[in-house]
PDB file of N, CA, C, O and CB in Angstrom:
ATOM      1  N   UNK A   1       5.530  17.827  25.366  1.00  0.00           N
ATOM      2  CA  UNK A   1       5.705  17.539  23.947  1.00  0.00           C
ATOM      3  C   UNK A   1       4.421  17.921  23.222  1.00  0.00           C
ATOM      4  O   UNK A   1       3.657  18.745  23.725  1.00  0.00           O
ATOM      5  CB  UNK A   1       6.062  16.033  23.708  1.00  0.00           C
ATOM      6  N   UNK A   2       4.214  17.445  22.266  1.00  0.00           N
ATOM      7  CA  UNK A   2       2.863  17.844  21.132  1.00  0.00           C
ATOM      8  C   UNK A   2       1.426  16.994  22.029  1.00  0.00           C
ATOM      9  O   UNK A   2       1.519  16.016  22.771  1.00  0.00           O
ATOM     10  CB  UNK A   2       3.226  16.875  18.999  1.00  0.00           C
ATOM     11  N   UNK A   3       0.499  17.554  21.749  1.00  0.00           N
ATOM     12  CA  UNK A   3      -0.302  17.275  22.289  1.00  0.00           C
ATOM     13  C   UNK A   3      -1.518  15.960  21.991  1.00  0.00           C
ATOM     14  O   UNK A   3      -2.370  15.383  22.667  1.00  0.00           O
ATOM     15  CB  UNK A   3      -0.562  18.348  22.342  1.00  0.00           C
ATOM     16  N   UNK A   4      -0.889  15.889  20.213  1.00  0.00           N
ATOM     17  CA  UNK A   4      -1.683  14.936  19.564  1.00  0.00           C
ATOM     18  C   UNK A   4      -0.674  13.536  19.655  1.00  0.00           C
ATOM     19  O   UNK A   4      -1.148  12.401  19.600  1.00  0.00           O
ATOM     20  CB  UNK A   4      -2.099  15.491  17.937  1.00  0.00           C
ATOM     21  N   UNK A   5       0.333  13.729  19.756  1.00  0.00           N
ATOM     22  CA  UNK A   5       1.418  12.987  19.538  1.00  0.00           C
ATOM     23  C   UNK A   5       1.882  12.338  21.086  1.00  0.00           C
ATOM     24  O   UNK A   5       2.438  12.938  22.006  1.00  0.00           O
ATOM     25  CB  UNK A   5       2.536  13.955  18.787  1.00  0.00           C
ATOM     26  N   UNK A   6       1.398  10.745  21.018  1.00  0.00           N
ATOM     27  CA  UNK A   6       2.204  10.582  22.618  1.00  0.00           C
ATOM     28  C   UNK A   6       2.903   9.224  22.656  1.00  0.00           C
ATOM     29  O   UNK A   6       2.583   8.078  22.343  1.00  0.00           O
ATOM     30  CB  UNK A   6       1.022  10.590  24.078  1.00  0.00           C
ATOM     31  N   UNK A   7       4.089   9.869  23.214  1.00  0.00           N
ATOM     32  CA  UNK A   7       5.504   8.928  23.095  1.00  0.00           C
ATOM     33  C   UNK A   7       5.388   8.630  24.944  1.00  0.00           C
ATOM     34  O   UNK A   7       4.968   9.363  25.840  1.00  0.00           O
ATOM     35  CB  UNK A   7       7.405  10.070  22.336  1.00  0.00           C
ATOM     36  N   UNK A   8       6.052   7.018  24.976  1.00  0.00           N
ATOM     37  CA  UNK A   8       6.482   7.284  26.231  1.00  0.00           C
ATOM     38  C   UNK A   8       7.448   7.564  27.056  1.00  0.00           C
ATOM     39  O   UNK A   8       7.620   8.500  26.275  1.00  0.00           O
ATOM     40  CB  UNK A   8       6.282   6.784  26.577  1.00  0.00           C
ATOM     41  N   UNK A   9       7.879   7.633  27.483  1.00  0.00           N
ATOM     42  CA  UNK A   9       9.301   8.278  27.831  1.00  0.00           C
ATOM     43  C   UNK A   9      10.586   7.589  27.825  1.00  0.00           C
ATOM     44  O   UNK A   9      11.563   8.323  27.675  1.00  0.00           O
ATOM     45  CB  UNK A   9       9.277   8.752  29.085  1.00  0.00           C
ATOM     46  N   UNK A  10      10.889   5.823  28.010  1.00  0.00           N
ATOM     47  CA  UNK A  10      11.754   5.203  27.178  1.00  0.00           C
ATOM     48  C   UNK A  10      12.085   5.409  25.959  1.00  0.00           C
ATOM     49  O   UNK A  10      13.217   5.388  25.475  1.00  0.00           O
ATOM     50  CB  UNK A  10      11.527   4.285  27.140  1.00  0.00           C
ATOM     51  N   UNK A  11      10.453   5.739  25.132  1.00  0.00           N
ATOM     52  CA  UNK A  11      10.943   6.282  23.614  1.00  0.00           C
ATOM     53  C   UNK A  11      11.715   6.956  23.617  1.00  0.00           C
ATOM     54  O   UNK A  11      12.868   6.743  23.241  1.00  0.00           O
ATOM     55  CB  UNK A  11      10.206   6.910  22.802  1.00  0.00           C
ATOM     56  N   UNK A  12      11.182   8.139  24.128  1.00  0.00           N
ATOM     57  CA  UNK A  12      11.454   9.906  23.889  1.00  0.00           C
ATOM     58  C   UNK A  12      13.085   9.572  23.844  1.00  0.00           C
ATOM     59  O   UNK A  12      13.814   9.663  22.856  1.00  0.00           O
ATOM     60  CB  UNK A  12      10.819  11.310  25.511  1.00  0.00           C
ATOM     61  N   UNK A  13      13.490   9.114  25.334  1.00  0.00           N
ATOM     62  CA  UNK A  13      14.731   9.337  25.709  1.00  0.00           C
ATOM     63  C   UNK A  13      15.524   8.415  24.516  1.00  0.00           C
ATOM     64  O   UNK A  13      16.429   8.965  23.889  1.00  0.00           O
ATOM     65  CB  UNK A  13      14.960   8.927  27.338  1.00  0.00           C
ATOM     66  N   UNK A  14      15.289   7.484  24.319  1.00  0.00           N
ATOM     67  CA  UNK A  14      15.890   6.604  23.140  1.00  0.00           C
ATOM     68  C   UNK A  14      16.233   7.493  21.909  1.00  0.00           C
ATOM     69  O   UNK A  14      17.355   7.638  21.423  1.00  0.00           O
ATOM     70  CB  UNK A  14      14.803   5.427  22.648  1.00  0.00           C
ATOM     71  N   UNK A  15      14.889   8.151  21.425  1.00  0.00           N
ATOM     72  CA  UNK A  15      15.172   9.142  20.212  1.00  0.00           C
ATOM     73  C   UNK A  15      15.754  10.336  21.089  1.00  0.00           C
ATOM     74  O   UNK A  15      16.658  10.855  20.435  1.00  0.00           O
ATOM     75  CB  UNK A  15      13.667   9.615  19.188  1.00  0.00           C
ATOM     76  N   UNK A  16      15.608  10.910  22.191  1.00  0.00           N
ATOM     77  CA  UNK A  16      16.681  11.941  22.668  1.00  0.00           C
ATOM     78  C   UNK A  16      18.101  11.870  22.374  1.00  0.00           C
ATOM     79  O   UNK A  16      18.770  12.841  22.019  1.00  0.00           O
ATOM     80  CB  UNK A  16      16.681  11.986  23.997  1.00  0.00           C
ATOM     81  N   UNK A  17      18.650  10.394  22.571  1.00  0.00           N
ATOM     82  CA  UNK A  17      19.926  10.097  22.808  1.00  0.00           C
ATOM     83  C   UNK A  17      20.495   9.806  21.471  1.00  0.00           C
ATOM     84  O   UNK A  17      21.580  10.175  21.021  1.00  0.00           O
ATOM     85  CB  UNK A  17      20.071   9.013  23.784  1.00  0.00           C
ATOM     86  N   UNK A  18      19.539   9.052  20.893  1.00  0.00           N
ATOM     87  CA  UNK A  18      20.127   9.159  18.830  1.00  0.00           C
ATOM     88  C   UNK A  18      20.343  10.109  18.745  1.00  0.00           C
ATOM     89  O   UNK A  18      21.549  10.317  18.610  1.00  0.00           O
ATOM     90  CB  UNK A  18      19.206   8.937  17.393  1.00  0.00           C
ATOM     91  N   UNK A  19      19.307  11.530  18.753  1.00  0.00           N
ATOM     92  CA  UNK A  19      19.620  12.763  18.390  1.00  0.00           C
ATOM     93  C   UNK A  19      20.980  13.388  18.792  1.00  0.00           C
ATOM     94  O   UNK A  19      21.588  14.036  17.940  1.00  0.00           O
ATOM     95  CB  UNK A  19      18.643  13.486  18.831  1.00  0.00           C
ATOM     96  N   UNK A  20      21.493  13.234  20.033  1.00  0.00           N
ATOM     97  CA  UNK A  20      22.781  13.463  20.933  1.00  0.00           C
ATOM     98  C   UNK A  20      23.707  12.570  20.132  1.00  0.00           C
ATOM     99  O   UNK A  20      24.683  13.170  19.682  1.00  0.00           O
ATOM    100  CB  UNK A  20      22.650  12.989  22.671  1.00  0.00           C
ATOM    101  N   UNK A  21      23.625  11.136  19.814  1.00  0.00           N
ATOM    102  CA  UNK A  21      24.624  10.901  19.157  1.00  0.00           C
ATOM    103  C   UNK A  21      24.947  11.342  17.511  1.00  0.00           C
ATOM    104  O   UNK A  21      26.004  11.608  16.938  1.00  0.00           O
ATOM    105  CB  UNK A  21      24.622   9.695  19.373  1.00  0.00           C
ATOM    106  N   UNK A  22      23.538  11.287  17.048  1.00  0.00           N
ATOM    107  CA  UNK A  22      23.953  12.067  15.641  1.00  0.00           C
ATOM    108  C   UNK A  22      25.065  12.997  15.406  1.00  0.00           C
ATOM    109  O   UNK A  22      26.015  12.777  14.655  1.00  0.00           O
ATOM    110  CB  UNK A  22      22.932  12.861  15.250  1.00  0.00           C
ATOM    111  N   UNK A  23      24.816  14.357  16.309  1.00  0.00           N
ATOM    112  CA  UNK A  23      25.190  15.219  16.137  1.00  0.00           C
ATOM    113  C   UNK A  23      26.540  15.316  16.967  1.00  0.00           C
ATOM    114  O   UNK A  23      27.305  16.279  16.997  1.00  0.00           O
ATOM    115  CB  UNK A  23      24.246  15.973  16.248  1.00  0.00           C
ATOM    116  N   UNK A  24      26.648  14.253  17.553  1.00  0.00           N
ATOM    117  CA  UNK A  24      28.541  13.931  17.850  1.00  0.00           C
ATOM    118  C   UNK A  24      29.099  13.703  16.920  1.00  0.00           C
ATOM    119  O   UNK A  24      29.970  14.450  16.474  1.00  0.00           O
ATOM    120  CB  UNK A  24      29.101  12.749  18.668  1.00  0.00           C
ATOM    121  N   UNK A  25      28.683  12.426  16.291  1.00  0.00           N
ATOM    122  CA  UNK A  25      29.201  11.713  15.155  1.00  0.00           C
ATOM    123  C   UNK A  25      29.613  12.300  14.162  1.00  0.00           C
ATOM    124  O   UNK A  25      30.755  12.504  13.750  1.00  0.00           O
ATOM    125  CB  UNK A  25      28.472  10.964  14.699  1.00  0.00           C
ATOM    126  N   UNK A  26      28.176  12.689  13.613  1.00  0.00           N
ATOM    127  CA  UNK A  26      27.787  13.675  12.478  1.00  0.00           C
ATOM    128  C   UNK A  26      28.962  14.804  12.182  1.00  0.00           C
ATOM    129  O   UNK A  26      29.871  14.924  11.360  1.00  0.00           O
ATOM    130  CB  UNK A  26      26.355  14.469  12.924  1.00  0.00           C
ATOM    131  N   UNK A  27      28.380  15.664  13.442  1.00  0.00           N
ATOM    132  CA  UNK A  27      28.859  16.936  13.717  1.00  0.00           C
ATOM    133  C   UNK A  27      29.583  17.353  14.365  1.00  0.00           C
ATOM    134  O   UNK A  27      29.924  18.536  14.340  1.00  0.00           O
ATOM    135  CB  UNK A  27      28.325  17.498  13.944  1.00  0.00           C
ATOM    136  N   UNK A  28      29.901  16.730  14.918  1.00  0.00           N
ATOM    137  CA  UNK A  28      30.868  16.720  16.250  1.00  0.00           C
ATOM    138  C   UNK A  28      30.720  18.220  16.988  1.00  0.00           C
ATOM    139  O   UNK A  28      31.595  19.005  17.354  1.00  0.00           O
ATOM    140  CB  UNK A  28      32.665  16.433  15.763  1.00  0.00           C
ATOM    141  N   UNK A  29      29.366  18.293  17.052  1.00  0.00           N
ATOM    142  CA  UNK A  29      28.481  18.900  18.072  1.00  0.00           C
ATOM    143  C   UNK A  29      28.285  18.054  19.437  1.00  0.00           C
ATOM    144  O   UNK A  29      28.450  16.851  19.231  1.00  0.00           O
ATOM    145  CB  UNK A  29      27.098  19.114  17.408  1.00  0.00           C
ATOM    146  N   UNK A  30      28.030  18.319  20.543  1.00  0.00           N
ATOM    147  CA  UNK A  30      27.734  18.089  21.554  1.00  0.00           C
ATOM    148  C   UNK A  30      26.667  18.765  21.850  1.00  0.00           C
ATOM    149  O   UNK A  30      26.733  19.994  21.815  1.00  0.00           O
ATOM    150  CB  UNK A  30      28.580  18.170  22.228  1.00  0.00           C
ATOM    151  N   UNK A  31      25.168  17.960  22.288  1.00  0.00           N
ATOM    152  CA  UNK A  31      24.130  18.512  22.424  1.00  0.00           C
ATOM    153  C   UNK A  31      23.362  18.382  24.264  1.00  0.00           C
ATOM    154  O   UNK A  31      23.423  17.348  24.928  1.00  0.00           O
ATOM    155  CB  UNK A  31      23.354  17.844  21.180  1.00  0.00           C
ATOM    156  N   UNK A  32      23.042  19.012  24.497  1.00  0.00           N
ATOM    157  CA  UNK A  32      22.645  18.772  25.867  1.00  0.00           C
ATOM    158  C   UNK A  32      21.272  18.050  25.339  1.00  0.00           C
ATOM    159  O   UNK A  32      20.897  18.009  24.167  1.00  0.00           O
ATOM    160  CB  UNK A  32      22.512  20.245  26.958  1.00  0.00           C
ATOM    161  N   UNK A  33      20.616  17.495  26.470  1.00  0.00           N
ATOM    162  CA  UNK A  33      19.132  16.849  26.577  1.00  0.00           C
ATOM    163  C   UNK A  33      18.247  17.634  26.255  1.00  0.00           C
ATOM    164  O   UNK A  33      17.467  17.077  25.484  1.00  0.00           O
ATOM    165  CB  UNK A  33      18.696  16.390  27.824  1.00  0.00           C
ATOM    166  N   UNK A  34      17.871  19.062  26.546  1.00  0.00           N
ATOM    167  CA  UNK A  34      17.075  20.156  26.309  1.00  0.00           C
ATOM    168  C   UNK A  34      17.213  20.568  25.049  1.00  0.00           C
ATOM    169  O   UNK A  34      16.187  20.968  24.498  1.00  0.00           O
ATOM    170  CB  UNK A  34      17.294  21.158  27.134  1.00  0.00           C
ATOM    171  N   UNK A  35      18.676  20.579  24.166  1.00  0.00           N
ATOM    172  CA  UNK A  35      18.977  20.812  22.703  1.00  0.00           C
ATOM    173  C   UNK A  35      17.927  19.894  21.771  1.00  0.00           C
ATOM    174  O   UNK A  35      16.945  20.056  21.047  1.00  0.00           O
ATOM    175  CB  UNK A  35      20.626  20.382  22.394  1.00  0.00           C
ATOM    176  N   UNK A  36      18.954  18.617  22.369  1.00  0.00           N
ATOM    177  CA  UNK A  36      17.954  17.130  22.082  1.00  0.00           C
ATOM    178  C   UNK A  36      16.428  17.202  21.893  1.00  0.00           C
ATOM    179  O   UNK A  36      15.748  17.016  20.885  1.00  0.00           O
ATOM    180  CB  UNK A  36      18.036  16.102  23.387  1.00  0.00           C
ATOM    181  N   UNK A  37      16.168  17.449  22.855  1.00  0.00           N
ATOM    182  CA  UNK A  37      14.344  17.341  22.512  1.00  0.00           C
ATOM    183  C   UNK A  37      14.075  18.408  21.964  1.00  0.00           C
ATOM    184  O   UNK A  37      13.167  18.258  21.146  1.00  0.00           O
ATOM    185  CB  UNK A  37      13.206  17.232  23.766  1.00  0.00           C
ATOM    186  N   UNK A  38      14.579  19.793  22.059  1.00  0.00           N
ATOM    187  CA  UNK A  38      13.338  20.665  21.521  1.00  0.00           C
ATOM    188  C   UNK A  38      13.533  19.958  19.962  1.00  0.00           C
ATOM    189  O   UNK A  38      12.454  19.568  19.515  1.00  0.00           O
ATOM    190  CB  UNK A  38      13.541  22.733  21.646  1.00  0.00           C
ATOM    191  N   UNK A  39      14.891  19.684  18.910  1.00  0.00           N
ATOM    192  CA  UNK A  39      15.241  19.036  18.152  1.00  0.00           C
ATOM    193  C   UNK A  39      13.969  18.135  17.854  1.00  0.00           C
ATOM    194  O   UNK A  39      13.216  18.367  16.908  1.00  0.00           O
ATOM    195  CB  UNK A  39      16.412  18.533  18.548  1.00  0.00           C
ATOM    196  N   UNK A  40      13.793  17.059  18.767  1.00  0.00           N
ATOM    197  CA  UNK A  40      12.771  15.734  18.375  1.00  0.00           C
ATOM    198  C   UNK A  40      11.558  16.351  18.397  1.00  0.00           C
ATOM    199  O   UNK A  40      10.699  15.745  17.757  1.00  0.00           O
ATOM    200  CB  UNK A  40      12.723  14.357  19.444  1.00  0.00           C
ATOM    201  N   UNK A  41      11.026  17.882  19.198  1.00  0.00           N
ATOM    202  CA  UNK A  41       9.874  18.386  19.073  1.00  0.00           C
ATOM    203  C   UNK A  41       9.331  19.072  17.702  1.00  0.00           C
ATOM    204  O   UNK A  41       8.175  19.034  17.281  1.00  0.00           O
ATOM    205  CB  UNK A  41       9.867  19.182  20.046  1.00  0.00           C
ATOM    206  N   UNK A  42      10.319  19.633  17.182  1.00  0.00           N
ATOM    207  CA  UNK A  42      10.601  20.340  15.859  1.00  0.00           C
ATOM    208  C   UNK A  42      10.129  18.788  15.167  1.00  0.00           C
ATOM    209  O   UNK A  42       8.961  18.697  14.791  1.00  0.00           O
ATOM    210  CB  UNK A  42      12.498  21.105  15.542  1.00  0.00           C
ATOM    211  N   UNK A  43      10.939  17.725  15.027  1.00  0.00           N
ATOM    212  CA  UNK A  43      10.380  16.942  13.546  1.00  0.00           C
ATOM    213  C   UNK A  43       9.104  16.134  14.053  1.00  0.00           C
ATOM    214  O   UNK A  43       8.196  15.685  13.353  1.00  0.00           O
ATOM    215  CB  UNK A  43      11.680  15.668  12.748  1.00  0.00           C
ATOM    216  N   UNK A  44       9.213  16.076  15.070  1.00  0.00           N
ATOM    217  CA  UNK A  44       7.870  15.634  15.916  1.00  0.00           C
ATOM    218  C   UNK A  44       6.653  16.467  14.738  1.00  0.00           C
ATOM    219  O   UNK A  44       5.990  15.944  13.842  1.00  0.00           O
ATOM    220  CB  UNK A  44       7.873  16.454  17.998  1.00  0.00           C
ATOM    221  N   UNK A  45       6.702  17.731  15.124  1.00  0.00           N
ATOM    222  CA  UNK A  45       6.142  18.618  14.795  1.00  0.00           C
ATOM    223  C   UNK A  45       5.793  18.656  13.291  1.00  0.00           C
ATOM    224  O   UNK A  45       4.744  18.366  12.715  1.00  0.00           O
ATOM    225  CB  UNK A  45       6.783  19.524  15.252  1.00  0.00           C
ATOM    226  N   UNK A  46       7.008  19.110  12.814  1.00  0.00           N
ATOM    227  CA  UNK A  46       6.929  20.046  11.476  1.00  0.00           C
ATOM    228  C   UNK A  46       6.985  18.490  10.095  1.00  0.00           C
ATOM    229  O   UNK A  46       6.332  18.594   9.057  1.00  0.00           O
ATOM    230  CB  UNK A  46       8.820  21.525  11.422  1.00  0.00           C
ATOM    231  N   UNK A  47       7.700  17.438  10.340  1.00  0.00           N
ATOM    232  CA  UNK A  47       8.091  16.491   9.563  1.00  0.00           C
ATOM    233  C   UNK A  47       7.282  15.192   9.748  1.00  0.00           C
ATOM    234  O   UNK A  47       6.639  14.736   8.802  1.00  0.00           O
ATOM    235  CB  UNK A  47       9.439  16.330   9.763  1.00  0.00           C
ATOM    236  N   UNK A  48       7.307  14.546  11.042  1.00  0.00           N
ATOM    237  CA  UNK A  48       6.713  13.014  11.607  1.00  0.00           C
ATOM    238  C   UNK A  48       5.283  13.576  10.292  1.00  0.00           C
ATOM    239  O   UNK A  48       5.360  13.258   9.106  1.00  0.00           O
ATOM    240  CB  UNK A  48       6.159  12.765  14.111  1.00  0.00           C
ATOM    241  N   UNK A  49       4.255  14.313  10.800  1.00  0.00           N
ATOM    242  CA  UNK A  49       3.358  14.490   9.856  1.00  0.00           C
ATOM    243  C   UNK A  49       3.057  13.645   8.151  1.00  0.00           C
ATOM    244  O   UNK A  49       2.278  12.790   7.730  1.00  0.00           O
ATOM    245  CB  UNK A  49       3.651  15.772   9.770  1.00  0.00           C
ATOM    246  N   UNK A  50       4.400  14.647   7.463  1.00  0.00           N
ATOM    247  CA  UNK A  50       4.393  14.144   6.366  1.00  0.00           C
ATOM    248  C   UNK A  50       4.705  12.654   5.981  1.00  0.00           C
ATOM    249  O   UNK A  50       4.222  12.076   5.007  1.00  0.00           O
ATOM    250  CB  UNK A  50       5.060  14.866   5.852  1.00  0.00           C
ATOM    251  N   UNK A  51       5.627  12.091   6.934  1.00  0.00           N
ATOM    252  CA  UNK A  51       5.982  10.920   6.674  1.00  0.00           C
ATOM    253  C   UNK A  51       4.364   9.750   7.255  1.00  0.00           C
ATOM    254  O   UNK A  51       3.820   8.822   6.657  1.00  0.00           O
ATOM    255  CB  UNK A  51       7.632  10.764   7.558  1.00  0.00           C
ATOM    256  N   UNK A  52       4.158  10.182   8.194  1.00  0.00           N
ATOM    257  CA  UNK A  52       2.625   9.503   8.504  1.00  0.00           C
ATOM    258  C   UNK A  52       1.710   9.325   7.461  1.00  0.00           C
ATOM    259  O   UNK A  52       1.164   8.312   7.024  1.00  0.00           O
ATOM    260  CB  UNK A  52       1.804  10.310   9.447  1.00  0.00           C
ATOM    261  N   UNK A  53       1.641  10.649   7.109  1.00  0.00           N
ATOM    262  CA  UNK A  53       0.566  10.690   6.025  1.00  0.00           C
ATOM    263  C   UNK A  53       1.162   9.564   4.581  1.00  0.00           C
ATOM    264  O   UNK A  53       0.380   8.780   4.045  1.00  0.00           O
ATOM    265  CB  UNK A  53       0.379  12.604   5.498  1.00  0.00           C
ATOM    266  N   UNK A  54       2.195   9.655   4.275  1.00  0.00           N
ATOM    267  CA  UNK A  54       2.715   9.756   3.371  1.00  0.00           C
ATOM    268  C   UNK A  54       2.427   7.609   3.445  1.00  0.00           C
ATOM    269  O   UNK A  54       2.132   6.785   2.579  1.00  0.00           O
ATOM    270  CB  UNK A  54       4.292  10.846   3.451  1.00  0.00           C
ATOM    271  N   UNK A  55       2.690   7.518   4.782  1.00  0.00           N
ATOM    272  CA  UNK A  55       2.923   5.926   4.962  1.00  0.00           C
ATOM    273  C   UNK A  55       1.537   5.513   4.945  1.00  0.00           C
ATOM    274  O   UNK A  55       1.310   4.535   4.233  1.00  0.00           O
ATOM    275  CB  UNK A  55       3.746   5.388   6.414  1.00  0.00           C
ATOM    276  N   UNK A  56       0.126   6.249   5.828  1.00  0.00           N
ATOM    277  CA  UNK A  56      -0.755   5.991   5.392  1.00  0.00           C
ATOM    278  C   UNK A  56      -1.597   5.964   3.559  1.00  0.00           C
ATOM    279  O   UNK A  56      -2.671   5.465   3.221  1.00  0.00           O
ATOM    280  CB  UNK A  56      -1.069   6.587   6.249  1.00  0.00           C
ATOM    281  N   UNK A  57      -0.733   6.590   2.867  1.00  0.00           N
ATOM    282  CA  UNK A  57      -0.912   6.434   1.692  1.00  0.00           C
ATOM    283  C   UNK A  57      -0.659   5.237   1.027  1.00  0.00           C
ATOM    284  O   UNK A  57      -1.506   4.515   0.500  1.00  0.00           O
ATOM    285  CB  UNK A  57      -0.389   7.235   1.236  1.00  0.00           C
ATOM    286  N   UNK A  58       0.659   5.041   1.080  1.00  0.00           N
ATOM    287  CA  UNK A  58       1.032   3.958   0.887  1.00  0.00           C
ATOM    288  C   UNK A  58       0.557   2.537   1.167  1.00  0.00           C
ATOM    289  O   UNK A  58       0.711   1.607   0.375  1.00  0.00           O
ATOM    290  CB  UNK A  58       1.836   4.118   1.235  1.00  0.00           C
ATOM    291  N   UNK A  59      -0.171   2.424   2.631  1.00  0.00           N
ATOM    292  CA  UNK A  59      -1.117   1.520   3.118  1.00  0.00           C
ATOM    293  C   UNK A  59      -1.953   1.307   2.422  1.00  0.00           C
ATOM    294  O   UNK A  59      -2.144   0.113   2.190  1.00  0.00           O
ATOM    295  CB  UNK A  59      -1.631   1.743   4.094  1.00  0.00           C
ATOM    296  N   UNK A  60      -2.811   2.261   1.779  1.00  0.00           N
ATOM    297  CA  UNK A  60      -4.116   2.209   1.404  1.00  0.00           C
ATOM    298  C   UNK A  60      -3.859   1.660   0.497  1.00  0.00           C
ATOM    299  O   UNK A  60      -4.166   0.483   0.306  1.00  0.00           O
ATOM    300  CB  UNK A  60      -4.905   3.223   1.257  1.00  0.00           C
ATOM    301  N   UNK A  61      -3.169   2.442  -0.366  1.00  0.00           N
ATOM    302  CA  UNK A  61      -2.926   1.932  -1.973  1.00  0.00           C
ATOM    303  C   UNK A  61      -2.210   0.348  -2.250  1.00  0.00           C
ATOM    304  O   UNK A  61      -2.476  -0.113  -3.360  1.00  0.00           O
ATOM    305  CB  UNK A  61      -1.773   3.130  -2.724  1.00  0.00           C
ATOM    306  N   UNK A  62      -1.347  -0.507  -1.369  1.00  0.00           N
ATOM    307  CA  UNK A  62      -1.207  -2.112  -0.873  1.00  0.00           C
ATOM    308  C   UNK A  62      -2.320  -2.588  -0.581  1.00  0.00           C
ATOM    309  O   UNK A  62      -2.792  -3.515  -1.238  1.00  0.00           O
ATOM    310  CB  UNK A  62      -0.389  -2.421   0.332  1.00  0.00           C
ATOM    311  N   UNK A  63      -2.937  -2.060   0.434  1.00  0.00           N
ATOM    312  CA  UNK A  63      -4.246  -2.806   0.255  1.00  0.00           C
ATOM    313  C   UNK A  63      -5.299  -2.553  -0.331  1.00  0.00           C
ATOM    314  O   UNK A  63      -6.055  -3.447   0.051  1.00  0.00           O
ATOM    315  CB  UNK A  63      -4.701  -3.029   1.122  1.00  0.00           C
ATOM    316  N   UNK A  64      -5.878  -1.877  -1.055  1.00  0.00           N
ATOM    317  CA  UNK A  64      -6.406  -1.640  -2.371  1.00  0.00           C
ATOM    318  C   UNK A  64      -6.382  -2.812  -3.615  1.00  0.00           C
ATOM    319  O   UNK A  64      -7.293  -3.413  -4.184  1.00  0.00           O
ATOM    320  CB  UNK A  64      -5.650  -0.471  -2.804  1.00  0.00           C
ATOM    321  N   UNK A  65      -4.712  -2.847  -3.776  1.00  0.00           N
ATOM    322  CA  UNK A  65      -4.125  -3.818  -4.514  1.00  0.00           C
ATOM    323  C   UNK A  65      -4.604  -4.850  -4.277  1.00  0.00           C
ATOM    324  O   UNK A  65      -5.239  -5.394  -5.181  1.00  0.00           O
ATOM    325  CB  UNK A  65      -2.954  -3.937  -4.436  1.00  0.00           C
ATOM    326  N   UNK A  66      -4.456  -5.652  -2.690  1.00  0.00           N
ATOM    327  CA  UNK A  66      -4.598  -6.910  -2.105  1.00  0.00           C
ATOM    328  C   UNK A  66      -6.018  -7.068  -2.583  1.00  0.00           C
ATOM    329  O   UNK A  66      -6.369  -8.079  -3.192  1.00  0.00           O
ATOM    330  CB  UNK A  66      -4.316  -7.015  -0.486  1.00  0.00           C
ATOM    331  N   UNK A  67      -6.909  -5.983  -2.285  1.00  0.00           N
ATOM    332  CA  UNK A  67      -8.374  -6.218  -2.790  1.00  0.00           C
ATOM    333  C   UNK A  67      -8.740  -6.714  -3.981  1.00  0.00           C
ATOM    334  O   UNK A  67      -8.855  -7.848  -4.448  1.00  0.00           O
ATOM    335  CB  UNK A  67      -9.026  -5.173  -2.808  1.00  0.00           C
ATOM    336  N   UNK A  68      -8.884  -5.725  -4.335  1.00  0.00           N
ATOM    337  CA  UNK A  68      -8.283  -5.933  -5.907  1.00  0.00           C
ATOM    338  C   UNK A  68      -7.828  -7.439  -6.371  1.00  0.00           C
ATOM    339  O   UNK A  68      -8.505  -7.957  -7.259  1.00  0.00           O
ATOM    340  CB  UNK A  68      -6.864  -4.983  -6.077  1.00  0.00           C
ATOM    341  N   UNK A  69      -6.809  -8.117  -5.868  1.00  0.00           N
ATOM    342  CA  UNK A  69      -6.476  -9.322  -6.430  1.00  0.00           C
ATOM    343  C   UNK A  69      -7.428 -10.523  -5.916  1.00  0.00           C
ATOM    344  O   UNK A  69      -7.502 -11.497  -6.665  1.00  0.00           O
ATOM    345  CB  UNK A  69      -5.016  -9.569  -6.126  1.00  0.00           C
ATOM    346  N   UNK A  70      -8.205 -10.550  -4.643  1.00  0.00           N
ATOM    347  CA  UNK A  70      -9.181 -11.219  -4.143  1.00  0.00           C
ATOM    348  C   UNK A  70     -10.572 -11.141  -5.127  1.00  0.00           C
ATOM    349  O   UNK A  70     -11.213 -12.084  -5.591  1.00  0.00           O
ATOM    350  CB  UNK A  70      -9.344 -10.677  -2.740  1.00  0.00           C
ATOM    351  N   UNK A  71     -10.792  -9.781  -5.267  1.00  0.00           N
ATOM    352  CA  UNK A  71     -12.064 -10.012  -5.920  1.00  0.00           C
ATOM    353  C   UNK A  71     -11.743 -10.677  -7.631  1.00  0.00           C
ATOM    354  O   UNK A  71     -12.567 -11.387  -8.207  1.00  0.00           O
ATOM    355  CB  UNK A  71     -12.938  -8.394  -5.902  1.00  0.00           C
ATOM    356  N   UNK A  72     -10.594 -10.331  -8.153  1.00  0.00           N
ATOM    357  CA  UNK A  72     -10.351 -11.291  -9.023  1.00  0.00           C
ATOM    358  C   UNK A  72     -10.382 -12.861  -8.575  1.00  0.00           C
ATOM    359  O   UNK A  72     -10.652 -13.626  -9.500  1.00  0.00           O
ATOM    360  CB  UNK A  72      -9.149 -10.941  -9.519  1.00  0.00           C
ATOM    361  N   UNK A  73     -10.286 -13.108  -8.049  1.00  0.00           N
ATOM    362  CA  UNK A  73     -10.229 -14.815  -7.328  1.00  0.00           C
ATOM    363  C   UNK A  73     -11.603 -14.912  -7.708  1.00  0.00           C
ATOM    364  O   UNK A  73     -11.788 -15.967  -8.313  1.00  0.00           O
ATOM    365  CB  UNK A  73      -9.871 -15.167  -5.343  1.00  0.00           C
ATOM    366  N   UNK A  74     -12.736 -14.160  -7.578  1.00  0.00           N
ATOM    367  CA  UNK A  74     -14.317 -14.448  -6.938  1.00  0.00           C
ATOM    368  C   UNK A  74     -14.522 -14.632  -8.523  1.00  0.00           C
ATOM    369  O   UNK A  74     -15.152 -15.652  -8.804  1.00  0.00           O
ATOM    370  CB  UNK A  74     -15.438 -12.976  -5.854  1.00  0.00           C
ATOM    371  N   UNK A  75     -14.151 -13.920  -9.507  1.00  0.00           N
ATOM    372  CA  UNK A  75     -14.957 -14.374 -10.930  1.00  0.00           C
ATOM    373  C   UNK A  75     -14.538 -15.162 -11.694  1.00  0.00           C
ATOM    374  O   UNK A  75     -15.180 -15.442 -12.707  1.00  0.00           O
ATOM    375  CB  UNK A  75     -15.191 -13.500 -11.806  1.00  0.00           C
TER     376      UNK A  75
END
């Protein structure tokens, strides 16, 4: 898998097997395990990123806030 990124393999297979059922459901595709992951490697890859970043943003800026309302307490 990615090299920065480490899942353990209950994960993997957990999000392997969503992915397999999605695309039954969904699509009524049938995906093998190898379909499956390169799939979870791709948003692994190209997507997980943005949403990380995106959540670490969001972090900062909540607690920022939280700050923010403490040092009002102090005056």
């Amino acid at each position: 898998m990615l090299k920065n990124f480490q899942m353990d393999d209950a994960a993997r297979n957990q999000m392997i097997e969503e992915i397999k059922r999605y695309f039954h459901e969904e699509r009524g595709e049938e995906l093998g395990d190898l379909a499956a992951m390169l799939i979870l490697e791709f948003f692994a890859s190209k997507l997980a990123p943005h949403f990380y970043n995106k959540a670490i943003q969001d972090g900062h800026e909540f607690m920022s806030l939280r700050l923010e309302d403490i040092f009002e307490l102090n005056k």
